[in-house]
C-alpha positions as CSV (number, residue, x, y, z in Angstrom):
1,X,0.0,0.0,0.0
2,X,1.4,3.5,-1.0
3,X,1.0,5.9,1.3
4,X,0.4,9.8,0.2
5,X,4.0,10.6,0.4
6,X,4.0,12.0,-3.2
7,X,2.9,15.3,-1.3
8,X,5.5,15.9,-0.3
9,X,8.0,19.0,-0.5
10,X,11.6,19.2,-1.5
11,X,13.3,22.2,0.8
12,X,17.0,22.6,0.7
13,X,17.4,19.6,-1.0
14,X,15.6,17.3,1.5
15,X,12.0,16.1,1.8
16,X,9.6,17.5,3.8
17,X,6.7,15.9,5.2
18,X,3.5,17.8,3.5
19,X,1.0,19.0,6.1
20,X,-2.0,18.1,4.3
21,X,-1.4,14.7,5.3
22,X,-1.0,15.2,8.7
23,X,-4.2,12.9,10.0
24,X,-1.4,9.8,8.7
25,X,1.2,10.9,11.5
26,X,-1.0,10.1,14.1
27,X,-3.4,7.2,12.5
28,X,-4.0,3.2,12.8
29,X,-2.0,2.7,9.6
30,X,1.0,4.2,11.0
31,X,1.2,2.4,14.1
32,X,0.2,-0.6,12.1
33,X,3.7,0.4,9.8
34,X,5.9,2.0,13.1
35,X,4.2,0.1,16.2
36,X,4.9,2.3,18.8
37,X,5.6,-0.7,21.7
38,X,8.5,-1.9,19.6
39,X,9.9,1.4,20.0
40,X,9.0,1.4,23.8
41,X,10.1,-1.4,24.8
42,X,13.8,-0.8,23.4
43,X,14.0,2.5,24.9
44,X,13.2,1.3,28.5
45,X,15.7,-1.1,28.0
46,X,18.1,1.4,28.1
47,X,16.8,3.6,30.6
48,X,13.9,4.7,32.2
49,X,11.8,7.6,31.5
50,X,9.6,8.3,34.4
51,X,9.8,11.5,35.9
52,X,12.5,12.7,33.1
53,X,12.9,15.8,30.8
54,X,12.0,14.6,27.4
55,X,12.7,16.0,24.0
56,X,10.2,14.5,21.1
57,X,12.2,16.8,18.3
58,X,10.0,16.5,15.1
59,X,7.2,15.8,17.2
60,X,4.8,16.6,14.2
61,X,1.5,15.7,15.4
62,X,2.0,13.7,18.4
63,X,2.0,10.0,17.7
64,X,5.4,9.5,20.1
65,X,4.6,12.5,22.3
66,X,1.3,11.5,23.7
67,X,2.9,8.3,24.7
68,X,6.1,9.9,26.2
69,X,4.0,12.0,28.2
70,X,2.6,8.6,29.6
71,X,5.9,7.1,30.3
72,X,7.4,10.3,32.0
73,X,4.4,10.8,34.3
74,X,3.3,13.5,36.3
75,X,6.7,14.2,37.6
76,X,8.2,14.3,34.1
77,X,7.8,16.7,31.5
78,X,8.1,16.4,27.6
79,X,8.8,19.0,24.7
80,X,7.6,19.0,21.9
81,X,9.6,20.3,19.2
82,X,9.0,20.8,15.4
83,X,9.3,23.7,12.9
84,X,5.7,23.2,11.5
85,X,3.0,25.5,13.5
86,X,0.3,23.5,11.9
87,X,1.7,20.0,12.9
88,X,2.0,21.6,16.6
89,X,-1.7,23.2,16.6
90,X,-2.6,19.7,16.1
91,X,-0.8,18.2,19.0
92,X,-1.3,21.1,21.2
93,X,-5.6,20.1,20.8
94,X,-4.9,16.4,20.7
95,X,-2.7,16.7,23.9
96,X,-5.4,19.3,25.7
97,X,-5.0,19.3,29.3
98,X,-2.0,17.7,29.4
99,X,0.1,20.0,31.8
100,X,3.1,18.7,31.7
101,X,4.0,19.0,28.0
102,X,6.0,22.1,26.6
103,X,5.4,22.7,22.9
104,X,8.0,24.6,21.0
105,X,8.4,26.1,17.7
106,X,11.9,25.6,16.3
107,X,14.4,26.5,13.1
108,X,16.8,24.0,11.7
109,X,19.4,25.7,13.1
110,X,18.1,26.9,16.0
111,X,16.2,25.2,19.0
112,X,15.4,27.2,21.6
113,X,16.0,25.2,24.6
114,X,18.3,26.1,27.5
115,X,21.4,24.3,27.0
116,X,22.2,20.6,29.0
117,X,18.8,20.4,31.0
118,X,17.2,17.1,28.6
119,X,17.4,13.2,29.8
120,X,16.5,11.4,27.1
121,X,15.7,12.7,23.1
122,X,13.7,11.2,20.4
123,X,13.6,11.3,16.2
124,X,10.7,9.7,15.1
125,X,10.9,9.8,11.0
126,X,12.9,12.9,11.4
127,X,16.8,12.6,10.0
128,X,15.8,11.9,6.8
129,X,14.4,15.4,6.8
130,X,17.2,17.0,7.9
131,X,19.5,20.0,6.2
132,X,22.8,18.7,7.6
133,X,23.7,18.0,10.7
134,X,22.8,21.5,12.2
135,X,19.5,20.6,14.0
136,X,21.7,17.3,15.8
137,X,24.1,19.6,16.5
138,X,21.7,22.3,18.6
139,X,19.8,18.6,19.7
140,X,23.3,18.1,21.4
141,X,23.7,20.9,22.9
142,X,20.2,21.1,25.3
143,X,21.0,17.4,26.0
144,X,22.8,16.2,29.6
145,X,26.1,15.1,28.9
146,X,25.8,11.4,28.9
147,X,21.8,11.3,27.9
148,X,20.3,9.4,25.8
149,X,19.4,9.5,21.5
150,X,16.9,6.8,20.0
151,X,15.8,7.5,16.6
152,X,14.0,5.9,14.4
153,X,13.9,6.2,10.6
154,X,12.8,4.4,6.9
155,X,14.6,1.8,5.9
156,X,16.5,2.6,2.4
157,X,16.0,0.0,-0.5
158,X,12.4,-0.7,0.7
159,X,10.5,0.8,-1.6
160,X,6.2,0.9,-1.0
161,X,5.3,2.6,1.9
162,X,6.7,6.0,2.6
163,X,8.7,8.5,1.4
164,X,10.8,8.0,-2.2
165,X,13.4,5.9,-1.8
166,X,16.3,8.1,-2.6
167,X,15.3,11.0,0.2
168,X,15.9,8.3,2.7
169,X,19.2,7.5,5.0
170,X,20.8,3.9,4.9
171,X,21.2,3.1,8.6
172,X,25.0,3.8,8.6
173,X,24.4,7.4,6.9
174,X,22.1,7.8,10.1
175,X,24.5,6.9,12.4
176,X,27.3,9.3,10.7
177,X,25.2,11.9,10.9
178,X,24.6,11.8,14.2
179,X,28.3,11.2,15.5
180,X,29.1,13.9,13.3
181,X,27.1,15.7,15.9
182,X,28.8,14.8,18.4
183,X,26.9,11.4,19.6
184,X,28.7,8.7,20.3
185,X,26.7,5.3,18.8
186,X,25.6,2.6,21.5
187,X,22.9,0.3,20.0
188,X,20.7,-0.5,16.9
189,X,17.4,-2.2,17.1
190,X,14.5,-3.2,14.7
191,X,11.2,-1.3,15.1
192,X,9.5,-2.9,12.2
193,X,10.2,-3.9,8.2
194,X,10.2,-0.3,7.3
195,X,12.1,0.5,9.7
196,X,15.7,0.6,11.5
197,X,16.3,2.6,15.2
198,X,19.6,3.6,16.6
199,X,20.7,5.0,19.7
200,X,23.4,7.1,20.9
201,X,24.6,8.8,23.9
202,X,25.2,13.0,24.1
């Protein structure tokens, strides 16, 4: 099944995820493609989040944040972070009520976040996206120094579902791109057959 990825954009050389099809980021079919307990269950083997800071960069419309804020619980908080105002107006009515979730608008280049005060990040569908290594780089810097990066990301040399094959990363273009940040790789892990996951440390 093709999904309605031909929508979407190309900015700075890089595809962009076309609003329009926003209901996708947060319906059945995507967790039936990116089941969000796989993700889960890797990530809490590696750490706990209750009651940490959270970053959910890319957060779109919420399909990992409204979970995170689950798993952090009340004496947790998570921000949301994306640089599409629409996606966030959507998560901010989805995730009504919910007081411990910060939603911020960010640049590429730019995320304003004090610096060193996050536990644990999270790139759902997001490097793929990316102009460079700029936004890692700024993800770095509001990290602790020792926390934790999972991200998740499509598979290259797929094909079907999702975006065009040649916008995507091959897992080992994903993990340069983050140490070229500044990460240092830990662990890989397989979220689903679209998809590969990798973690680092800040």
């Amino acid at each position: 099944m093709d999904l309605p990825f031909g929508g979407e954009t190309l900015v700075a050389g890089n595809h962009k995820f076309d609003e329009k099809h926003a209901q996708f980021l947060h319906s059945k079919e995507r967790e039936r493609i990116l089941p969000r307990e796989r993700v889960f269950e890797f990530i809490e083997s590696l750490m706990s989040l209750e009651g940490k800071v959270v970053a959910d960069l890319g957060a779109g419309t919420g399909y990992f944040t409204l979970s995170l804020l689950e798993k952090v619980g009340k004496k947790g908080k998570v921000i949301a972070i994306d640089i599409n105002q629409k996606m966030l107006d959507i998560l901010k009515r989805r995730a009504k009520g919910m007081e411990n979730l910060e939603i911020v608008l960010s640049k590429e280049d730019s995320i304003p976040v004090g610096t060193a005060g996050i536990d644990f990040a999270f790139c759902g569908d997001l490097l793929h996206e990316l102009d460079g290594d700029a936004t890692l780089r700024e993800l770095h810097r509001i990290l602790k120094p020792g926390a934790l990066l999972v991200a998740v990301d499509w598979e290259k040399g797929k094909g079907g579902v999702g975006p065009s094959d040649k916008t995507r990363l091959a897992k080992k273009q994903a993990k340069a791109l983050c140490e070229n940040a500044g990460f240092k790789y830990i662990a890989q892990f397989n979220p689903g057959k679209h998809h590969y996951g990798v973690a680092f440390k800040s």
